[in-house]
BALUM-561848 format. One line per field, with one value per residue: residue number from 1; residue in one letter; x, y, z of N, C-alpha, C in turn. Coordinates in steps of 0.1 Angstrom, whole numbers. Each point is the difference from the previous one (the first is absolute). Layout:
// residues N
num	(NUM | ...)
residuo	(a | ...)
npx	(X | ...)
npy	(Y | ...)
npz	(Z | ...)
capx	(X | ...)
capy	(Y | ...)
capz	(Z | ...)
cpx	(X | ...)
cpy	(Y | ...)
cpz	(Z | ...)
//
This chain:
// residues 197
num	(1 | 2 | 3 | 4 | 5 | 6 | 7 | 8 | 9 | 10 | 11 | 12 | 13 | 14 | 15 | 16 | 17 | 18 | 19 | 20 | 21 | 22 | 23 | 24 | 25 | 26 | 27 | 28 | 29 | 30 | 31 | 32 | 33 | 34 | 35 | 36 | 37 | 38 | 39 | 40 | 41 | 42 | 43 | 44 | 45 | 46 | 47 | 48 | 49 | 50 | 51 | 52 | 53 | 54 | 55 | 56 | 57 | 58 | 59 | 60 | 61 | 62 | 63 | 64 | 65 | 66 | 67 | 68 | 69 | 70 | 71 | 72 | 73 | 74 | 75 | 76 | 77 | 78 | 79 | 80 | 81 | 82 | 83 | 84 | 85 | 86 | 87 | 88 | 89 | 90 | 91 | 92 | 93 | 94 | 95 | 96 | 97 | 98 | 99 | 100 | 101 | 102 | 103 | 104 | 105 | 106 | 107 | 108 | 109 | 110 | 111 | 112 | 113 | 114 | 115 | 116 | 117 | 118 | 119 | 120 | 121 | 122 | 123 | 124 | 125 | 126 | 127 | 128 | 129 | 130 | 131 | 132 | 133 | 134 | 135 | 136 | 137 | 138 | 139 | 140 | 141 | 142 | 143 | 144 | 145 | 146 | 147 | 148 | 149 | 150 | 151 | 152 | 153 | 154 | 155 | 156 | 157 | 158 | 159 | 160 | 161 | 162 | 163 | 164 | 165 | 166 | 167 | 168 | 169 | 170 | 171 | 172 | 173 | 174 | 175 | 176 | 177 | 178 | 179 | 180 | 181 | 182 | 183 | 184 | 185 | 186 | 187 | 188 | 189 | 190 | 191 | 192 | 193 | 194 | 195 | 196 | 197)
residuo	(x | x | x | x | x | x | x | x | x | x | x | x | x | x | x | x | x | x | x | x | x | x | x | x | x | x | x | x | x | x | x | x | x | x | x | x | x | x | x | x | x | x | x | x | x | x | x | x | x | x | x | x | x | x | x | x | x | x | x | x | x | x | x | x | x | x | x | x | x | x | x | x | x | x | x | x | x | x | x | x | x | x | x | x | x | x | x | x | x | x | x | x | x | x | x | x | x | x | x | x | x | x | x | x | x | x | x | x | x | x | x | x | x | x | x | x | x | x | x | x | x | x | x | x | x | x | x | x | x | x | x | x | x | x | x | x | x | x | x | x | x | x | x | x | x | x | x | x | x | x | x | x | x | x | x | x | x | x | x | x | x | x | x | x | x | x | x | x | x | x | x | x | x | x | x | x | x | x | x | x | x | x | x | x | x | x | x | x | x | x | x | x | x | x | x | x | x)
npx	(605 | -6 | 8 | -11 | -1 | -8 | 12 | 6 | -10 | 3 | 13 | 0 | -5 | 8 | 8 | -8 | 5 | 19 | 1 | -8 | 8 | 18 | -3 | -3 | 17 | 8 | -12 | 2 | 15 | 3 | -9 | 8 | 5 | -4 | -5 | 9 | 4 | -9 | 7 | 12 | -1 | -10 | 6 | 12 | -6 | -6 | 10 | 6 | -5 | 4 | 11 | -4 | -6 | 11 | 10 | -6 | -2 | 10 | -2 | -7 | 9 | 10 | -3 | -1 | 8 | 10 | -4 | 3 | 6 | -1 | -1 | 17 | 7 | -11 | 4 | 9 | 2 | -6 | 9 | 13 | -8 | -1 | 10 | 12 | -1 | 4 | 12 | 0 | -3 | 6 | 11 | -4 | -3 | 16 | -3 | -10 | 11 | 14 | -4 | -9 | 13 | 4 | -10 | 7 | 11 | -7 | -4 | 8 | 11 | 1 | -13 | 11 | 1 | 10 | 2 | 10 | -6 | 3 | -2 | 0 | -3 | 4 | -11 | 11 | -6 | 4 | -6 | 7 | -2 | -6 | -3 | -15 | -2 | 4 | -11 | 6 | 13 | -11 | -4 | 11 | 3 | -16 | -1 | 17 | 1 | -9 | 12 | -3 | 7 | -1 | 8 | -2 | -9 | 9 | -2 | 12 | -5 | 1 | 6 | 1 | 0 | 7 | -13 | 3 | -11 | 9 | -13 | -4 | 5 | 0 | -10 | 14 | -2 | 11 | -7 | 0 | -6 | -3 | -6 | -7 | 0 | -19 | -10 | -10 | -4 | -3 | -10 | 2 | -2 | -13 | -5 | 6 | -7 | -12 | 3 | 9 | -10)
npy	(254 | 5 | 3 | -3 | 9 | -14 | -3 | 18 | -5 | -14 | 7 | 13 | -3 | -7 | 15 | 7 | -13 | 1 | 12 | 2 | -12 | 3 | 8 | -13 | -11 | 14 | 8 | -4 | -5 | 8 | -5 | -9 | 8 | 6 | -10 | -8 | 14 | 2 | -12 | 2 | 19 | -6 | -14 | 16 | 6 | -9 | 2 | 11 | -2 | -8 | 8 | 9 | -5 | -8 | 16 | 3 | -14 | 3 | 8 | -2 | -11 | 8 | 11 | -6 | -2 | 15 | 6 | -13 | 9 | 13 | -5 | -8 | 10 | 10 | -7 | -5 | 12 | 5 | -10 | 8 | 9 | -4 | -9 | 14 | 4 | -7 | 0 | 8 | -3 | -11 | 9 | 7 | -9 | -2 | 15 | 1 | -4 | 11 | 8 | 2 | 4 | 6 | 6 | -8 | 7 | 13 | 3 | -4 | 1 | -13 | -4 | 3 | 11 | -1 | 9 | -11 | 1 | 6 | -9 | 5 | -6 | 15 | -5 | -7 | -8 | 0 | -7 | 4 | -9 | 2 | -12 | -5 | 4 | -14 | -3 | 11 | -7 | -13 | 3 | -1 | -5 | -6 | 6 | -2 | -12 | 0 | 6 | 10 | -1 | -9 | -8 | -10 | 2 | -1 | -10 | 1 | 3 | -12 | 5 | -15 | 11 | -4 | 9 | 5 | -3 | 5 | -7 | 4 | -9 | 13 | 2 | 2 | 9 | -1 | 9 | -7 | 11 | 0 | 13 | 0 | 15 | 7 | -1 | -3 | 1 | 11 | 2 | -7 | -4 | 3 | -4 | -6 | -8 | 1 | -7 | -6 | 6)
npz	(-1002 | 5 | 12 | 4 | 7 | 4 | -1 | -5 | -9 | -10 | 6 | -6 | -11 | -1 | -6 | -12 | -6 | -4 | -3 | -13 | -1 | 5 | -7 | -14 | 2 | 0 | -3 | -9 | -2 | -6 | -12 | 2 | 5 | -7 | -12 | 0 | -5 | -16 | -5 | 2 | -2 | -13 | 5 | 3 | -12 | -12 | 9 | 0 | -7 | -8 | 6 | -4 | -10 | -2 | 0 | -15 | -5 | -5 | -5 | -15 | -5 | 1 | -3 | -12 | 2 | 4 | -9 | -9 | 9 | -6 | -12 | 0 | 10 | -11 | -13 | 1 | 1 | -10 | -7 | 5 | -6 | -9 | -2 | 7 | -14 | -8 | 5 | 1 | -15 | 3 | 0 | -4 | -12 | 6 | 2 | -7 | -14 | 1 | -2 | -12 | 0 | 5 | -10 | -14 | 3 | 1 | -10 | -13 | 12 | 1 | 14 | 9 | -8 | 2 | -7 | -3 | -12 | -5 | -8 | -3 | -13 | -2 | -9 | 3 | 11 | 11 | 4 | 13 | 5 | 10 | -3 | 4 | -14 | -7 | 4 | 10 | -7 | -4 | 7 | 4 | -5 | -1 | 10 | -1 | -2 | 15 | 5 | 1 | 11 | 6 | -7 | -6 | 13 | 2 | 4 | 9 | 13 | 11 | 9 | 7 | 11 | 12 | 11 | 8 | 5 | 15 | 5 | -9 | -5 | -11 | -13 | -8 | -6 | -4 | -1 | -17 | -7 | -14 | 0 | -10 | -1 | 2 | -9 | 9 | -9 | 2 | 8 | 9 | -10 | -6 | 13 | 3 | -11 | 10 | 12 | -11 | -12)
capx	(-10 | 5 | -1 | -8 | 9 | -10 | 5 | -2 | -19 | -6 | 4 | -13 | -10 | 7 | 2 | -12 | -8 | 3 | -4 | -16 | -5 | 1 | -9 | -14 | -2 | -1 | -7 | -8 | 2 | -7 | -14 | -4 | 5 | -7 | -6 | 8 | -3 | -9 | -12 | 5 | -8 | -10 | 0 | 1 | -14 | -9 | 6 | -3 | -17 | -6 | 9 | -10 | -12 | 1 | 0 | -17 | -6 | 5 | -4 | -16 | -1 | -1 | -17 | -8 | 7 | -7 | -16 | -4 | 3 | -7 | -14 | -2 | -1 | -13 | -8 | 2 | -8 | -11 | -6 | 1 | -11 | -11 | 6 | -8 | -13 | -6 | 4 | -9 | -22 | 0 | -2 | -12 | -8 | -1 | 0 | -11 | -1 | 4 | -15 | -6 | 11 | 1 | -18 | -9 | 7 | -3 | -13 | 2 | 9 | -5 | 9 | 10 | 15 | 8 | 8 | 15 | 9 | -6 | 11 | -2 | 9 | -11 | -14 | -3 | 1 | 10 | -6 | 2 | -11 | -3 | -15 | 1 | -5 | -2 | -14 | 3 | 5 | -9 | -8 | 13 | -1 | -14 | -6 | 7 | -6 | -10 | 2 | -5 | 17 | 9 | -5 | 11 | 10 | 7 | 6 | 12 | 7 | -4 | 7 | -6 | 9 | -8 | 7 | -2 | -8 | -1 | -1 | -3 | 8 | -9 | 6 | -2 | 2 | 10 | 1 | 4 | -12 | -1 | -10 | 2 | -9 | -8 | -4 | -11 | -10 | -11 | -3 | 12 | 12 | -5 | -1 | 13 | 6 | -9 | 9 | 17 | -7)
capy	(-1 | 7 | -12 | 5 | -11 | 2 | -9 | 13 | 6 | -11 | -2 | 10 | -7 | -13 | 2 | 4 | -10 | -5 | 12 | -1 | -12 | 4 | 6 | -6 | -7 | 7 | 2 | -19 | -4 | 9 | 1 | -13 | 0 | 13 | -10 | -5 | 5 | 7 | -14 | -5 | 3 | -4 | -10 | -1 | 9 | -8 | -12 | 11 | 1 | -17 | -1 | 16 | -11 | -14 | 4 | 7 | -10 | -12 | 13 | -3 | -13 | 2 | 4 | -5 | -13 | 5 | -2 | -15 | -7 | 3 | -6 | -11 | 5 | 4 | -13 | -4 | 7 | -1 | -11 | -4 | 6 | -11 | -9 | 9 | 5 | -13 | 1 | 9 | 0 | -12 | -2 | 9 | -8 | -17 | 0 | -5 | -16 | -7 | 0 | -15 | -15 | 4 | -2 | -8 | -14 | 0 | -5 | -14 | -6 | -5 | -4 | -18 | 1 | 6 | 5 | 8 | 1 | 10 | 10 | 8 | 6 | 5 | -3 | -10 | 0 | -13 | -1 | -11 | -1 | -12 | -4 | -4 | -17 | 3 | 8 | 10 | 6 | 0 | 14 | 18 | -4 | 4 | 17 | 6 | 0 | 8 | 14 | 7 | 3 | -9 | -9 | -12 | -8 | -15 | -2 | -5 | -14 | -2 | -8 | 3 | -2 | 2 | 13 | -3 | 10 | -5 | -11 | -5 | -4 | 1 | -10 | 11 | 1 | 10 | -1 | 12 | 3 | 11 | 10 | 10 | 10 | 0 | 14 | -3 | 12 | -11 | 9 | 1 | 13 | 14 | 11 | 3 | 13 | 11 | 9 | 2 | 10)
capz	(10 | 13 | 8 | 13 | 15 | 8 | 15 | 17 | 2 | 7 | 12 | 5 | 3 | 8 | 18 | 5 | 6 | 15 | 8 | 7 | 8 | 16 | 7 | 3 | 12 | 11 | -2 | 5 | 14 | 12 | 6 | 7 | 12 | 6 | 4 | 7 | 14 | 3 | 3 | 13 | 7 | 4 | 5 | 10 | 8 | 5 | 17 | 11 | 2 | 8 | 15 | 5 | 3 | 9 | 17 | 7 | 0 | 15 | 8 | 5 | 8 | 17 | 3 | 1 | 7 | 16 | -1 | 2 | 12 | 9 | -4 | 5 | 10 | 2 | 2 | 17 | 14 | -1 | 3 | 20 | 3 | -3 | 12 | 12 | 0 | -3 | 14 | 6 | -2 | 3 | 18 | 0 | -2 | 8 | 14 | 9 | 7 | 14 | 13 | -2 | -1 | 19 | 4 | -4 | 6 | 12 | -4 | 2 | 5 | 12 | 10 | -5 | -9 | -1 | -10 | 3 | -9 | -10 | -8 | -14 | -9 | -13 | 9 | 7 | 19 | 5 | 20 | 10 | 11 | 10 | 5 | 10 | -5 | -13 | -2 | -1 | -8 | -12 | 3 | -4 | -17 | -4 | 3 | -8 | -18 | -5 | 1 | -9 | -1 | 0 | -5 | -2 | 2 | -2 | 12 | -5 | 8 | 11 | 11 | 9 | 11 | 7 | 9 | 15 | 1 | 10 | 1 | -11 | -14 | -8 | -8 | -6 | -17 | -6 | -23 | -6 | -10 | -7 | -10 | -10 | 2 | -13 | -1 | -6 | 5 | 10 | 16 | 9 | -11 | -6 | 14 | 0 | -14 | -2 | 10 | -7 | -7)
cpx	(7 | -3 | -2 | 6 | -14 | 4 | -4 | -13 | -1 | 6 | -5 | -14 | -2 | -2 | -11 | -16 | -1 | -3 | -15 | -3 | 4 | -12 | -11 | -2 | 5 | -15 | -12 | 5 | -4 | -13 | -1 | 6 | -13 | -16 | 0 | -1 | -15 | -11 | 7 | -6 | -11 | -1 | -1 | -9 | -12 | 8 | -2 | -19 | -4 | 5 | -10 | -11 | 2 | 0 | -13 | -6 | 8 | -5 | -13 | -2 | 2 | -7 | -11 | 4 | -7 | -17 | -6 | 9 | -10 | -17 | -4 | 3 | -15 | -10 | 3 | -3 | -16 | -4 | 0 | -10 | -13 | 0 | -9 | -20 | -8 | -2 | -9 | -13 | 2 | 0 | -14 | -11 | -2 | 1 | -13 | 2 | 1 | -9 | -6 | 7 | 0 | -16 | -1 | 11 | -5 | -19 | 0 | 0 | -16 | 2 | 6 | 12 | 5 | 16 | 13 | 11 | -13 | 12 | -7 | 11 | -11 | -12 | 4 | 2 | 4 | -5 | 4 | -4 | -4 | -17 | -1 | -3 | 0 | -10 | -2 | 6 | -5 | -12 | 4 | 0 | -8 | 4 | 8 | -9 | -15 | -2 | 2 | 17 | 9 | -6 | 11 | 11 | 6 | 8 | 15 | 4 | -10 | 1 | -9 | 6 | -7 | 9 | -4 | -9 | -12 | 2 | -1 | 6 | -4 | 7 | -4 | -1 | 11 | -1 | 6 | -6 | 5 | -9 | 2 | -8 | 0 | -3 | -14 | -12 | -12 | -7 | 18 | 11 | -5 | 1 | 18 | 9 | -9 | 8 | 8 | -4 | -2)
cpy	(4 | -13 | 7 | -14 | 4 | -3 | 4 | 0 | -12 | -3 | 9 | -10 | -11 | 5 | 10 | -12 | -6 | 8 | -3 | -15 | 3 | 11 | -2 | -9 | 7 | 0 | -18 | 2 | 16 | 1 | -15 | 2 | 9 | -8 | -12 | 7 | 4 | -15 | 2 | 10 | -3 | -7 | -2 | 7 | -13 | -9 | 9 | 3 | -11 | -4 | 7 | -11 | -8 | 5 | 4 | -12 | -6 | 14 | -4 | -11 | 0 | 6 | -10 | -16 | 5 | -3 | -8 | -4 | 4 | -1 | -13 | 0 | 0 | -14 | -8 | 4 | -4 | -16 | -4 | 8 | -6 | -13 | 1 | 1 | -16 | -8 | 6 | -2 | -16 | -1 | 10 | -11 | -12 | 6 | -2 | -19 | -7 | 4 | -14 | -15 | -2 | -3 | -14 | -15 | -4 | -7 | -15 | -9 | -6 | -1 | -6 | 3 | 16 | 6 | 3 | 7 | 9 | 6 | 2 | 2 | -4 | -8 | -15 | 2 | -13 | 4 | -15 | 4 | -15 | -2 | -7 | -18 | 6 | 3 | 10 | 7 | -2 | 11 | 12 | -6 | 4 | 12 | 7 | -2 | 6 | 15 | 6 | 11 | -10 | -15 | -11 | -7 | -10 | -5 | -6 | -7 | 4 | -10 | -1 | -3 | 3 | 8 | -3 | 15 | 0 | -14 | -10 | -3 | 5 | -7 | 17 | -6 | 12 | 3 | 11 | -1 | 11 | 2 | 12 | 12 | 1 | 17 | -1 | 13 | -1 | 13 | 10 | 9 | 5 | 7 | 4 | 12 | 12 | 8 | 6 | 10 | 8)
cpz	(14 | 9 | 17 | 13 | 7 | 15 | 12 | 2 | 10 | 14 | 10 | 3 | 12 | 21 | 2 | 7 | 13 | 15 | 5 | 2 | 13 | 3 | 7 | 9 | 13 | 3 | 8 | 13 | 14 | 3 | 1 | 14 | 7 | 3 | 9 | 20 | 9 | 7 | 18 | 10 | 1 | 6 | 12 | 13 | 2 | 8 | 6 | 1 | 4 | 13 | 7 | 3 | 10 | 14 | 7 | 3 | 20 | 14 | 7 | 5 | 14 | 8 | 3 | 10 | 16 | -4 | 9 | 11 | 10 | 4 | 6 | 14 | 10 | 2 | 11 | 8 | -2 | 2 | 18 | 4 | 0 | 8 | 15 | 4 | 4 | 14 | 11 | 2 | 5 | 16 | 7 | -3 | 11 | 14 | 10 | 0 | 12 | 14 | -3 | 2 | 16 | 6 | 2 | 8 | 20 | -1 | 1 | 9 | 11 | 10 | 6 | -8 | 4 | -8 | 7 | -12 | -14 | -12 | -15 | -11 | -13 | 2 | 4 | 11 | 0 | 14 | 3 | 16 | 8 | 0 | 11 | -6 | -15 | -5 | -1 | -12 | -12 | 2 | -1 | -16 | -1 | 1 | -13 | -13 | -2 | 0 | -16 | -4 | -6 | -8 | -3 | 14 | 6 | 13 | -7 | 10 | 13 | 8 | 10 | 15 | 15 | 10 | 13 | 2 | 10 | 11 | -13 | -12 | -11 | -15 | -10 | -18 | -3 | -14 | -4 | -10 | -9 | -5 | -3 | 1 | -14 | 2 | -6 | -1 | 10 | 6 | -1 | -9 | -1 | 9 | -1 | -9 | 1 | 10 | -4 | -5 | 9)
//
């Protein structure tokens, strides 16, 4: 029987295997790197887009930031405008008062009193003044409360002192009164506001 040596095939064999596994993991590992690289440019493109985004977004946010300044700029003005305006139609509306407030304090006043003191703040008055008797200054009341301007008011004090007035010792009333201006309709406005028109 003849005798065959398979040894040289199967070591042929052996290193023709080994050849095409390096090849094959040359091969893996180069297309795992080539993957490997291809996820990292991707990656690196969706940050560089979403950077693109974020800069466009803080872009428009700031746009829109001036916007709303300036919006809120506008409204302010507009509201010191309105303010002004408001202003305006008010003193335009209370200026025929004070005729009537000046009309009606001279209307009032009896004879026998006389006014040293007039002050005003917003509709209250504060008058101070000399009578000749307390009688007097309950009648400067009446007239006030029945005036059709003026209303509520209130005596706050009264002294009573005496003056040398001539030959004669006179016996005075010193007061002090608050009232209030009204705004009553009446005659007397409509004519007023017909003038203003």
């Amino acid at each position: 029987m003849a005798r065959i040596n398979l040894l040289p095939w199967r070591d042929e064999l052996r290193r023709k295997r080994e050849k095409n596994f390096y090849i094959a993991a040359g091969f893996a590992v180069t297309l795992m790197i080539g993957v490997i690289y291809g996820i990292d440019v991707k990656l690196q493109q969706d940050i560089d887009y979403q950077e693109g985004r974020n800069k466009f977004l803080m872009d428009q946010t700031r746009l829109l930031d001036k916007k709303l300044k300036s919006i809120r700029d506008l409204d302010e003005k507009k509201q010191n405008m309105i303010a002004r305006m408001e202003i305006i139609t008010q003193l335009q509306a209370s200026r025929p008062e004070v005729v009537h407030l000046f009309d009606e304090l001279v209307r009032t006043i009896p004879e026998g009193v006389y006014y040293k003191e007039i002050i005003q703040e917003g509709k209250s008055i504060s008058v101070s003044g000399v009578a000749q008797s307390n009688a007097f200054v309950s009648k400067l009341i009446r007239n006030l409360n029945a005036s059709d301007w003026l209303d509520g008011a209130d005596l706050e004090e009264i002294v009573s002192s005496s003056a040398q007035g001539g030959n004669d010792l006179l016996r005075l009333a010193q007061f002090k009164l608050k009232v209030n201006q009204t705004r009553k309709s009446g005659p007397d406005e409509k004519q007023a506001s017909d003038e203003d028109g």
